[in-house]
Z-matrix of the N, CA and C atoms (Angstrom, degrees):
N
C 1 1.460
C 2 1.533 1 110.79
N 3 1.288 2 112.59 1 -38.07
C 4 1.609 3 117.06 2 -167.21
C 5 1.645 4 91.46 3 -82.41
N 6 1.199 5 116.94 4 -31.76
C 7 1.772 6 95.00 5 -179.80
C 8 1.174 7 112.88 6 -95.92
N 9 1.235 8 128.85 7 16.59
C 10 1.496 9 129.31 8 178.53
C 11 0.929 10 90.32 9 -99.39
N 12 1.620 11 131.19 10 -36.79
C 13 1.761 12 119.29 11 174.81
C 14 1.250 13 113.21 12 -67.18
N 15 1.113 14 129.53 13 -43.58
C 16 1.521 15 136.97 14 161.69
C 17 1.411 16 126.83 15 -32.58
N 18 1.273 17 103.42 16 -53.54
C 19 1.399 18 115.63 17 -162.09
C 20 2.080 19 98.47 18 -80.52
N 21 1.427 20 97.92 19 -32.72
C 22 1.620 21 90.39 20 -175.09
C 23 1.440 22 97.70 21 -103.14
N 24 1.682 23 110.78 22 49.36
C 25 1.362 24 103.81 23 145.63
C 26 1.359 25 105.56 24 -163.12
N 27 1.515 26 109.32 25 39.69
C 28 1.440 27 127.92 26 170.19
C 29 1.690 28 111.56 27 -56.38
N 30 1.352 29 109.30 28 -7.87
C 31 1.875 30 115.22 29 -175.91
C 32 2.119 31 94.57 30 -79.39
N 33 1.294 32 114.36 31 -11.09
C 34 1.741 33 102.99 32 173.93
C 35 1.264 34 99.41 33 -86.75
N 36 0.963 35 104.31 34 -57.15
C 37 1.412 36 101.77 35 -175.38
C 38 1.603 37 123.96 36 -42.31
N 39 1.623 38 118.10 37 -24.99
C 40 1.212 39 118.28 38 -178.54
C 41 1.518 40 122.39 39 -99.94
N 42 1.463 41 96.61 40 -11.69
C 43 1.672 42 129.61 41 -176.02
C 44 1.777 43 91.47 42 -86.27
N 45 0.832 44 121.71 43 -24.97
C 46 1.922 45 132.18 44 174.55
C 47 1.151 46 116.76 45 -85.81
N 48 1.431 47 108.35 46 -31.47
C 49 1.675 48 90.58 47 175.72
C 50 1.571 49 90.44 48 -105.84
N 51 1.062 50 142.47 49 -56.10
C 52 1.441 51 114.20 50 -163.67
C 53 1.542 52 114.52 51 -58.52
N 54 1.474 53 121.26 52 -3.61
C 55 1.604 54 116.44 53 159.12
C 56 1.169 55 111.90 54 -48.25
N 57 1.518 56 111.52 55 -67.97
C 58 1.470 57 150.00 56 167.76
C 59 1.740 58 113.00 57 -25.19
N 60 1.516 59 115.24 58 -55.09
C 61 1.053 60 117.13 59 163.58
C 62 1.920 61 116.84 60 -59.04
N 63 1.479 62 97.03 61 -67.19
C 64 1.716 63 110.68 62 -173.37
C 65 2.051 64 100.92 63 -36.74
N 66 1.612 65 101.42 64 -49.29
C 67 1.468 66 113.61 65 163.54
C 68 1.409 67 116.83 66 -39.66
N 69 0.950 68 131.85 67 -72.35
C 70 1.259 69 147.33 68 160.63
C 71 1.279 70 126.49 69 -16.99
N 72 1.368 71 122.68 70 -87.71
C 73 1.698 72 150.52 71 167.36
C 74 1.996 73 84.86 72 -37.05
N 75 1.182 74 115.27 73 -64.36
C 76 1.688 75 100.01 74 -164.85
C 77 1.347 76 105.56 75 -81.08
N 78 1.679 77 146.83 76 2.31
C 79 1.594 78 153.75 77 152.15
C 80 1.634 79 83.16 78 -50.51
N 81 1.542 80 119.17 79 -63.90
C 82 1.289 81 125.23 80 -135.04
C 83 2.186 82 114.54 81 -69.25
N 84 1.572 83 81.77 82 -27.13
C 85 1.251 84 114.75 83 -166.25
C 86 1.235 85 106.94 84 -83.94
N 87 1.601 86 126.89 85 -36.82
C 88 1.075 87 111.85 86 -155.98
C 89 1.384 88 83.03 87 -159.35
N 90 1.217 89 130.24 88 63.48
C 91 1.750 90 132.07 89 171.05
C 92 1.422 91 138.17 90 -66.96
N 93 1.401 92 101.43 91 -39.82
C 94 1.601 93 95.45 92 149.85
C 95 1.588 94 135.74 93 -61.53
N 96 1.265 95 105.33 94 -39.15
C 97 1.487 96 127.93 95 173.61
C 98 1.477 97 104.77 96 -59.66
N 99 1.435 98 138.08 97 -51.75
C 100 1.181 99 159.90 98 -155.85
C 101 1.722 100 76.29 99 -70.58
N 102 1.594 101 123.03 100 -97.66
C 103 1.044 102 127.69 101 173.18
C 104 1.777 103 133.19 102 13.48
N 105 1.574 104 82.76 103 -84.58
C 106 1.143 105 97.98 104 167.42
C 107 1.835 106 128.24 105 -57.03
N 108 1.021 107 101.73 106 -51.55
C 109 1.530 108 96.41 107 173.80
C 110 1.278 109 117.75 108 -40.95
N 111 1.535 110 108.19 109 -64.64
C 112 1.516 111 109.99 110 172.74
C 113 1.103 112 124.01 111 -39.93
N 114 1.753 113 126.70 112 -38.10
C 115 1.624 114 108.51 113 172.07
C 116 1.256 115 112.13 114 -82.16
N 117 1.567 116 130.74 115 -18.28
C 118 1.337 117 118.17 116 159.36
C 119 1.836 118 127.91 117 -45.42
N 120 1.366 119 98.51 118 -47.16
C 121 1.730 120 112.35 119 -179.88
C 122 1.491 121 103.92 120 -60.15
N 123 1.482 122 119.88 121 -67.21
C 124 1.088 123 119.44 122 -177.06
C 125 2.020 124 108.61 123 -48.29
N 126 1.701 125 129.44 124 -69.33
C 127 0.957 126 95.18 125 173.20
C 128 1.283 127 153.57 126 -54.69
N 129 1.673 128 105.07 127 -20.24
C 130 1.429 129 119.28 128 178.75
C 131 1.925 130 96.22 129 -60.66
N 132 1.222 131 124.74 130 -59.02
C 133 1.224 132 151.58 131 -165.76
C 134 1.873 133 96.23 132 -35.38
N 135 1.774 134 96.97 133 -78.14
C 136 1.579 135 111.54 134 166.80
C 137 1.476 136 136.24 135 -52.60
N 138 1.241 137 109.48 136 -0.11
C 139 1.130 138 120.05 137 -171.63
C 140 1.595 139 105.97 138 -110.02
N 141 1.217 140 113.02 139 -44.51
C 142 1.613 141 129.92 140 -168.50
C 143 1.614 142 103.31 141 -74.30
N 144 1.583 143 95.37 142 -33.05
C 145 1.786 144 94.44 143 178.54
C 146 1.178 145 111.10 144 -91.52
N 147 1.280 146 133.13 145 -32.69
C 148 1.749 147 126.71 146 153.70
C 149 1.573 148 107.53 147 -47.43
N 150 0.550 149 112.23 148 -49.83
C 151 1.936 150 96.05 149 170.72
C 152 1.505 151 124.50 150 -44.39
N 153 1.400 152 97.19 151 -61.58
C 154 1.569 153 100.75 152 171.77
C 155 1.195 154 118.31 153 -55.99
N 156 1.796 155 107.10 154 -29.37
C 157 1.593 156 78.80 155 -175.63
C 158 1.162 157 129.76 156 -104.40
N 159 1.515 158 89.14 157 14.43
C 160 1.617 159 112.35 158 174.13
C 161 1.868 160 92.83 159 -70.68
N 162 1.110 161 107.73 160 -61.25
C 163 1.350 162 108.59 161 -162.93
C 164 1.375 163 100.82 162 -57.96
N 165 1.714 164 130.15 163 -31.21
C 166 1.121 165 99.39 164 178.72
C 167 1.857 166 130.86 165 -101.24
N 168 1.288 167 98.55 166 50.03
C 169 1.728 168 122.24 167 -157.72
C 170 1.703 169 72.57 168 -92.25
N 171 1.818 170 111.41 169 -51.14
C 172 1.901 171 90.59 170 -156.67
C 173 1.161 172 107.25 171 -91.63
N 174 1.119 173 111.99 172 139.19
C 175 1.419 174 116.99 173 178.68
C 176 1.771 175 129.45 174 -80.39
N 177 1.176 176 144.48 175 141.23
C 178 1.409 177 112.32 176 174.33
C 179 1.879 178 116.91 177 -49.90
N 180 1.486 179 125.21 178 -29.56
C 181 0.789 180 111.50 179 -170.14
C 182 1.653 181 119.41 180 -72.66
N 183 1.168 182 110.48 181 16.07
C 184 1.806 183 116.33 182 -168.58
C 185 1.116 184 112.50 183 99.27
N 186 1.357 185 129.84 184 -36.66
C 187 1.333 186 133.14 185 -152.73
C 188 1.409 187 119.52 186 -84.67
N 189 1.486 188 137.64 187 147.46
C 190 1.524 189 116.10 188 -178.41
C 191 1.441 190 92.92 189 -107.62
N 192 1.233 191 99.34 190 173.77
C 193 1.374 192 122.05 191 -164.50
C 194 1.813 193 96.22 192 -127.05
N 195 1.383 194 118.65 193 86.41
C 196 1.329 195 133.68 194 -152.16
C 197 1.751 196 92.77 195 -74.59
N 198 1.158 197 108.51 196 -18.49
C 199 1.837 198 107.83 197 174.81
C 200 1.650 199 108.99 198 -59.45
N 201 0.966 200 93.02 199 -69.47
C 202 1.545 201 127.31 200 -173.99
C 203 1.635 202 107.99 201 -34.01
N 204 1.727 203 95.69 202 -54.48
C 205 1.380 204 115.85 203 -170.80
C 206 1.910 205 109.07 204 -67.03
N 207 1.091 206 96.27 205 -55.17
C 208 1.702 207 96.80 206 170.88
C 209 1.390 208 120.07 207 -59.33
N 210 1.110 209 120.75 208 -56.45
C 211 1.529 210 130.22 209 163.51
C 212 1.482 211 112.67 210 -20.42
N 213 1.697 212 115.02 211 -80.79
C 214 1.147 213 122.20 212 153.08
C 215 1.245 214 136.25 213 -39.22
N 216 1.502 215 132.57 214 -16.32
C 217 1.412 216 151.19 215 142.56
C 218 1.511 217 108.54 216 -24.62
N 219 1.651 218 93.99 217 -76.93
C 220 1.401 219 118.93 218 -145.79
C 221 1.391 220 68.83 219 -66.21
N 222 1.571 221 124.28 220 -98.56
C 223 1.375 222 138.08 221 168.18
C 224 1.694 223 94.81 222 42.94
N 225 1.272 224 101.48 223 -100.85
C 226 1.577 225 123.70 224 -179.03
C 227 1.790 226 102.58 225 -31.89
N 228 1.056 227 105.85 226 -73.54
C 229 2.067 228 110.30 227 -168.09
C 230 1.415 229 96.24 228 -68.04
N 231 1.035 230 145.27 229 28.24
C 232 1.902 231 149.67 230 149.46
C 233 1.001 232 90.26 231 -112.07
N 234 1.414 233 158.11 232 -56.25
C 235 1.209 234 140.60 233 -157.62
C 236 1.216 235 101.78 234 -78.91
N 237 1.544 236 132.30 235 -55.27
C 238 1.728 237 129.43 236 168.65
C 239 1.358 238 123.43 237 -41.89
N 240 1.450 239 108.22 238 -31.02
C 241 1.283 240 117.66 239 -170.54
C 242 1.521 241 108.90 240 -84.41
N 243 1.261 242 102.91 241 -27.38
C 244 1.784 243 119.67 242 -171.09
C 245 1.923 244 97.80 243 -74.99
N 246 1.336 245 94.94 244 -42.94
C 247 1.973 246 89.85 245 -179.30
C 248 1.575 247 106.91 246 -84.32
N 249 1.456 248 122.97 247 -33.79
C 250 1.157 249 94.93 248 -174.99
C 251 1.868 250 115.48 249 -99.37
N 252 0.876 251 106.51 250 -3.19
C 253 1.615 252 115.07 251 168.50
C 254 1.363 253 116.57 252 -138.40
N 255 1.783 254 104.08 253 73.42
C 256 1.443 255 115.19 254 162.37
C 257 1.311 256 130.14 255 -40.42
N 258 1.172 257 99.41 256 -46.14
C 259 1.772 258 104.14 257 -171.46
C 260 1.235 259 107.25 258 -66.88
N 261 1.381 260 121.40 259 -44.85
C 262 1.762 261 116.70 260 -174.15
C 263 1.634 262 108.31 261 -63.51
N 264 1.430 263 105.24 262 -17.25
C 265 1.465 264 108.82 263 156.76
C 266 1.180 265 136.49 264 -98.52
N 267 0.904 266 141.27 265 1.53
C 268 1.411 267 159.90 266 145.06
C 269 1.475 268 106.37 267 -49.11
N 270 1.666 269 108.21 268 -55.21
C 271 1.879 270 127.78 269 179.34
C 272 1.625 271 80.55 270 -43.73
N 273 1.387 272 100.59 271 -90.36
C 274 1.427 273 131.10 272 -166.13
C 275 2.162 274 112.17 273 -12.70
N 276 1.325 275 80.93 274 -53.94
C 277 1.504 276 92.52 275 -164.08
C 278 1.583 277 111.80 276 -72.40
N 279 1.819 278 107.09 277 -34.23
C 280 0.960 279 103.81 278 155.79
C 281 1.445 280 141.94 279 -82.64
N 282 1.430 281 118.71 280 11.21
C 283 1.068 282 116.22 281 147.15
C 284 1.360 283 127.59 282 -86.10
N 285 1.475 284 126.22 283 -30.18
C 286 1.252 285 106.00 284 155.45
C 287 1.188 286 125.01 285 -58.06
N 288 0.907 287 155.17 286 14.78
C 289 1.454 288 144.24 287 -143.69
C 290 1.472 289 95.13 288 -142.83
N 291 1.340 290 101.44 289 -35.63
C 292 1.790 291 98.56 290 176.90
C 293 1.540 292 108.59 291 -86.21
N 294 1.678 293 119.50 292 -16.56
C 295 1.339 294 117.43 293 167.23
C 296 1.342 295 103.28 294 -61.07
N 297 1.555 296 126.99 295 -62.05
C 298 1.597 297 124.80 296 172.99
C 299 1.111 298 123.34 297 -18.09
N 300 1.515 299 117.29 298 -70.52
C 301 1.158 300 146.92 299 -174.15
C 302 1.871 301 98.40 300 -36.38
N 303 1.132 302 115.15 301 -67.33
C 304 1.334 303 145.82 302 -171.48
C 305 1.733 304 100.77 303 -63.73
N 306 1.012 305 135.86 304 -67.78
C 307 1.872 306 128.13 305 174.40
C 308 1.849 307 95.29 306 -58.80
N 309 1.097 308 106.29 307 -45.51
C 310 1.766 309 91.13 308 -172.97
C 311 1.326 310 123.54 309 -60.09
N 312 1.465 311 111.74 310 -25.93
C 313 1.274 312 123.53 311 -177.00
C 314 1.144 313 111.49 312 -74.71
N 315 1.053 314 120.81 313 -42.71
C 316 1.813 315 124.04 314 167.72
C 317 0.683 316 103.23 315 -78.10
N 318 1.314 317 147.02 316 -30.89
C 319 2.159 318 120.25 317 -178.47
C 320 1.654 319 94.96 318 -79.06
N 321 1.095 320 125.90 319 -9.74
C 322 1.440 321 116.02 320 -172.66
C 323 1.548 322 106.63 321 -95.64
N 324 1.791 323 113.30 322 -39.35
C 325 1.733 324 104.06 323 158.21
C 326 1.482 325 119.08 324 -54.07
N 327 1.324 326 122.28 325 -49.90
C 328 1.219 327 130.90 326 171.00
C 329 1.506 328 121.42 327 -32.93
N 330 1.822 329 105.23 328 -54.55
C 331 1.627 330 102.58 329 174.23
C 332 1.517 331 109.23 330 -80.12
N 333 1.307 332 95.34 331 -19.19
C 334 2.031 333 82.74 332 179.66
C 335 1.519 334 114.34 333 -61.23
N 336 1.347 335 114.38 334 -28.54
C 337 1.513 336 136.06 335 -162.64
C 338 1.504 337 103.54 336 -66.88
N 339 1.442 338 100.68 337 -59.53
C 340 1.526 339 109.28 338 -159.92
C 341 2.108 340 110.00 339 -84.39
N 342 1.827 341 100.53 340 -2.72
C 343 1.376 342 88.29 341 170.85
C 344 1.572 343 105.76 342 -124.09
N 345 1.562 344 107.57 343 45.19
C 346 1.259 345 112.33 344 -165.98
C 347 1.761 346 92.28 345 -87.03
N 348 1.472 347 119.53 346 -11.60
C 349 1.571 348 127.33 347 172.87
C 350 1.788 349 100.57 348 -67.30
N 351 1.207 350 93.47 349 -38.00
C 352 1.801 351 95.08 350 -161.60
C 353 1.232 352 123.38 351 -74.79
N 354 1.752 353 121.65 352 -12.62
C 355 1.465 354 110.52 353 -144.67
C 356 1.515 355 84.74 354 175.27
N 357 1.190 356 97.67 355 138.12
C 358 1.327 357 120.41 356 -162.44
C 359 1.632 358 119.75 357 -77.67
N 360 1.630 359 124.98 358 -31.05
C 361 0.953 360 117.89 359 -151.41
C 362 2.036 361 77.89 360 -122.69
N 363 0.746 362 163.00 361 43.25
C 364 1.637 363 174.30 362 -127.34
C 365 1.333 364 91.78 363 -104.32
N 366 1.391 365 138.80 364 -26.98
C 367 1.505 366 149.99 365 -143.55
C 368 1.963 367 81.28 366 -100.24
N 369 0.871 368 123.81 367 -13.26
C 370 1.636 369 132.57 368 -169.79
C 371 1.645 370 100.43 369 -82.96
N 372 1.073 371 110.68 370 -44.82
C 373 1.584 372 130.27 371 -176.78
C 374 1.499 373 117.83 372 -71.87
N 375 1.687 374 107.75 373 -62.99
C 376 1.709 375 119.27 374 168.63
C 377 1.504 376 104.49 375 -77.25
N 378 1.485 377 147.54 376 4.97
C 379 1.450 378 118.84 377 153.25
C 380 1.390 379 95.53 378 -91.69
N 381 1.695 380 136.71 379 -33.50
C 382 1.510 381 122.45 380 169.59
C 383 1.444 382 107.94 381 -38.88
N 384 0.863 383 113.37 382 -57.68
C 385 1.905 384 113.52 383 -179.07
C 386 1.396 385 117.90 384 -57.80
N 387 1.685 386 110.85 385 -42.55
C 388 1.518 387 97.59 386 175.26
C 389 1.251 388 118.29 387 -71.89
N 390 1.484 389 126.05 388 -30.97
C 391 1.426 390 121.62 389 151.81
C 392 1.535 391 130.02 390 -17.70
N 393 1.499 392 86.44 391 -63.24
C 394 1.718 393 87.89 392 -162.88
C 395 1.477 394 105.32 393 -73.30
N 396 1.340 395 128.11 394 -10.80
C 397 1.465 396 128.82 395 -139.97
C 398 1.602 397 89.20 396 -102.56
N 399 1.727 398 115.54 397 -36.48
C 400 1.578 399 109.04 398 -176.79
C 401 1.768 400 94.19 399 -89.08
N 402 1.390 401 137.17 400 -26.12
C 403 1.170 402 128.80 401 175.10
C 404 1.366 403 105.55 402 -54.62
N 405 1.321 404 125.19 403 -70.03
C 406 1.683 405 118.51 404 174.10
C 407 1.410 406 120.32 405 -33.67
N 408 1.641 407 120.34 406 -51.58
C 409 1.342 408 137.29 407 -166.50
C 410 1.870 409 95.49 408 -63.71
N 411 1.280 410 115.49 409 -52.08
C 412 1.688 411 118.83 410 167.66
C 413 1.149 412 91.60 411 -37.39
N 414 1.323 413 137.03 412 -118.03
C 415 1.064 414 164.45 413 -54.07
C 416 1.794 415 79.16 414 -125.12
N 417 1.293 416 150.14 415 -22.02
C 418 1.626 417 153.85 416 -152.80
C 419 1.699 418 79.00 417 -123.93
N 420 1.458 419 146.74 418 -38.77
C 421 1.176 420 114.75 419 158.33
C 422 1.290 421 131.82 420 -75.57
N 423 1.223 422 130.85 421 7.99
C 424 1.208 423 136.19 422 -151.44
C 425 1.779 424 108.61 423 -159.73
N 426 0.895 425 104.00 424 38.49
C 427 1.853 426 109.84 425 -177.07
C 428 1.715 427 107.12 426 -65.91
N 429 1.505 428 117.65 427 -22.57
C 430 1.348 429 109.25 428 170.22
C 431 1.369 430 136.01 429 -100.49
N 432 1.606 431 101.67 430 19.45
C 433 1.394 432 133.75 431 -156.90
C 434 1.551 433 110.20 432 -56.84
N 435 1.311 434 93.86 433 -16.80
C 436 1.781 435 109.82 434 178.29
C 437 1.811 436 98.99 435 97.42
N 438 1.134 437 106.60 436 142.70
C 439 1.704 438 119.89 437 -145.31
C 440 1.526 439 90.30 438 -93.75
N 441 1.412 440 135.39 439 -37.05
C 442 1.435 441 133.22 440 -173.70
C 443 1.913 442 95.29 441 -76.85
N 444 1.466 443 112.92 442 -37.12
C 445 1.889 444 96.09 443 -176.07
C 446 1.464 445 107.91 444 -79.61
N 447 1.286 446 104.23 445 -14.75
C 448 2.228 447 104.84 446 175.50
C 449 1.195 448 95.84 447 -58.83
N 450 1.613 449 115.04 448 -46.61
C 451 1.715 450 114.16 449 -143.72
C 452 1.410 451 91.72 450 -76.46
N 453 1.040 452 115.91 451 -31.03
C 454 1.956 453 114.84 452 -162.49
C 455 1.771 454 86.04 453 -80.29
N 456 1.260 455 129.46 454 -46.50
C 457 1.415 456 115.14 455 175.32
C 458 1.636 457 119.66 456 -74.70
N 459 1.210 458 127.26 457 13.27
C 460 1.266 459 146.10 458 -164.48
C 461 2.098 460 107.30 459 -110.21
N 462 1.566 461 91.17 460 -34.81
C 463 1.409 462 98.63 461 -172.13
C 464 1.614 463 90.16 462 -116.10
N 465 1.391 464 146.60 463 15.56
C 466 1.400 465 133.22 464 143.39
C 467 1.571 466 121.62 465 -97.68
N 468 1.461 467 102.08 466 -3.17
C 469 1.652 468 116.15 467 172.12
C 470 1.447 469 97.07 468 -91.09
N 471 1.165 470 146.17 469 -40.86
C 472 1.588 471 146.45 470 -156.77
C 473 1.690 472 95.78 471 -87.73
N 474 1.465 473 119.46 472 -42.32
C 475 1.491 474 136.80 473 178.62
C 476 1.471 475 113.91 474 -63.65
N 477 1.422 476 115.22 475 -44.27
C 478 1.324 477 125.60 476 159.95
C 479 1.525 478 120.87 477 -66.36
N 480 1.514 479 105.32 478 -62.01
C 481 1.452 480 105.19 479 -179.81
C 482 2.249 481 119.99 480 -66.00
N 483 1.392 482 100.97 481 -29.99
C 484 1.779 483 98.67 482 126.39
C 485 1.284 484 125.80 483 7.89
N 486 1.355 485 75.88 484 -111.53
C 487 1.594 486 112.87 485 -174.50
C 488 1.782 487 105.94 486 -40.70
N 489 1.355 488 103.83 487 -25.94
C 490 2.022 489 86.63 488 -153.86
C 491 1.768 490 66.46 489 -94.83
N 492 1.168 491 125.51 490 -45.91
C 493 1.771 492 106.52 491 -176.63
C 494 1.048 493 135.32 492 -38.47
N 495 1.440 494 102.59 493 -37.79
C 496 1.883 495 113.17 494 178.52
C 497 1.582 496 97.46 495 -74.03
N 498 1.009 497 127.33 496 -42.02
C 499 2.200 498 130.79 497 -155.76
C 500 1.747 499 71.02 498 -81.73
N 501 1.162 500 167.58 499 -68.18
C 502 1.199 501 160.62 500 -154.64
C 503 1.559 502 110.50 501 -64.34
N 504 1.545 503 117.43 502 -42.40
C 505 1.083 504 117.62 503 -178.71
C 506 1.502 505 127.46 504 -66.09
N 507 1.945 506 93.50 505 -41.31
C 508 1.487 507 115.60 506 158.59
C 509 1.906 508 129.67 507 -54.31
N 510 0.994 509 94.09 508 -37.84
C 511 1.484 510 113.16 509 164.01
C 512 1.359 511 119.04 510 -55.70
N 513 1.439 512 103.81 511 -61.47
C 514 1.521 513 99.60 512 155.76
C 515 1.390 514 147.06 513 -10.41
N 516 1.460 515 80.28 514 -84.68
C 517 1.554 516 120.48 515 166.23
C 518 1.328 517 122.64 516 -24.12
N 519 0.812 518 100.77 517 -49.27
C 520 1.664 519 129.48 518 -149.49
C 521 2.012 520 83.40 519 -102.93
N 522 0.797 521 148.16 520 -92.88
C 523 1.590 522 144.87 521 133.91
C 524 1.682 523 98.74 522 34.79
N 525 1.576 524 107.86 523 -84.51
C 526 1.487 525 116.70 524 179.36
C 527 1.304 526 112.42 525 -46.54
N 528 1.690 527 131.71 526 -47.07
C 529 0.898 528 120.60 527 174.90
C 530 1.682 529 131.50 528 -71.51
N 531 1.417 530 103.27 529 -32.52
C 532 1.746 531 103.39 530 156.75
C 533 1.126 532 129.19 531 -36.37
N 534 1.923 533 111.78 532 -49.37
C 535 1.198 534 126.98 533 174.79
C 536 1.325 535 124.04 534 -59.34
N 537 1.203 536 119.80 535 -56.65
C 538 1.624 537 127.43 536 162.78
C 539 1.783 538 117.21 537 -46.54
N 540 1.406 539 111.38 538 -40.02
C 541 1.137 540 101.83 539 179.57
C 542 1.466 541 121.63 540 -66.39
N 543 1.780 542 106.45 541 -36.73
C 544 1.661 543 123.68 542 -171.44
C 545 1.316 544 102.01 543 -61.42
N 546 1.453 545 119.21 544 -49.01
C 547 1.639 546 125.55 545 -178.47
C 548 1.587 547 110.05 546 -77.74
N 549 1.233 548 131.21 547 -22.66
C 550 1.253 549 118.75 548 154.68
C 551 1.772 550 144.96 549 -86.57
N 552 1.722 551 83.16 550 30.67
C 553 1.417 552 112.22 551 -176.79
C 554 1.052 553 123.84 552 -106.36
N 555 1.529 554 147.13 553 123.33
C 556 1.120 555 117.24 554 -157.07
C 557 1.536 556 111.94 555 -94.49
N 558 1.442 557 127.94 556 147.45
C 559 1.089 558 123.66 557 -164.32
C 560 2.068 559 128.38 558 -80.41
């Protein structure tokens, strides 16, 4: 049942990695640029929502809303901090990103594991995970690695990890259509 749901919606899975790829090919192309934008978005991002929630700390009734107000604090001094000291965000961002890297990779060995009953090629799923898991692990030894050679290794991990999305998606595919054929057989 769970791979018949799977399989007739093997089109995310392929819509994910060619993100992943399109992601990729323009990291590869244009890596500093790539870089940079992202800490622009993110501070523009942190900054615009510390406002609001500055604004929404007061209440009409007089009262502040001391959540709101700190939130919007921080909010604001990440976004200042994000334009005027890129690089400590650049560090920053790439360490989250290599934390990502690192939980995704194991929930993705994990699901490769448990539908290694279902589907033949499952080994598509747990090397996606071992991927991401030593890409994160790089990138947490190496946070000062210089932000333009992350990005170029940032857009051959997304290009790679791609690639194993689409051969997974295809796999699928091909899965869904077994299924349709077996049930449109008469017994």
């Amino acid at each position: 049942m769970i791979m018949e749901k799977m399989a007739s919606h093997w089109w995310v899975l392929l819509i994910r990695g060619i993100a992943a790829l399109i992601f990729g090919l323009m990291t590869i192309a244009w890596p500093g640029v790539s870089l940079a934008i992202l800490i622009v978005f993110f501070g523009a991002y942190s900054l615009v929502d510390g406002i609001f929630a500055t604004g929404a700390a007061f209440s009409k009734s007089g009262g502040v809303r001391w959540g709101f107000l700190l939130e919007g604090i921080v909010g604001i001094l990440i976004g200042l901090i994000t334009f005027f000291l890129p690089g400590m965000t650049a560090v920053m961002l790439l360490v989250m990103i290599a934390v990502w890297a690192i939980l995704t990779g194991i929930l993705e060995i994990v699901a490769g594991f448990s539908l290694k009953q279902s589907i033949a090629n499952e080994w598509l799923l747990v090397l996606g995970g071992i991927l991401s898991i030593i890409f994160g692990g790089f990138l947490l030894m190496r946070p000062f690695a210089g932000a333009v050679a992350v990005a170029l290794i940032i857009g051959v991990y997304a290009v790679v990890f791609g690639a194993v999305l689409v051969g997974l998606a295809f796999e699928l595919k091909g899965l869904q259509h077994g299924i349709k054929h077996a049930s449109s057989t008469p017994a």
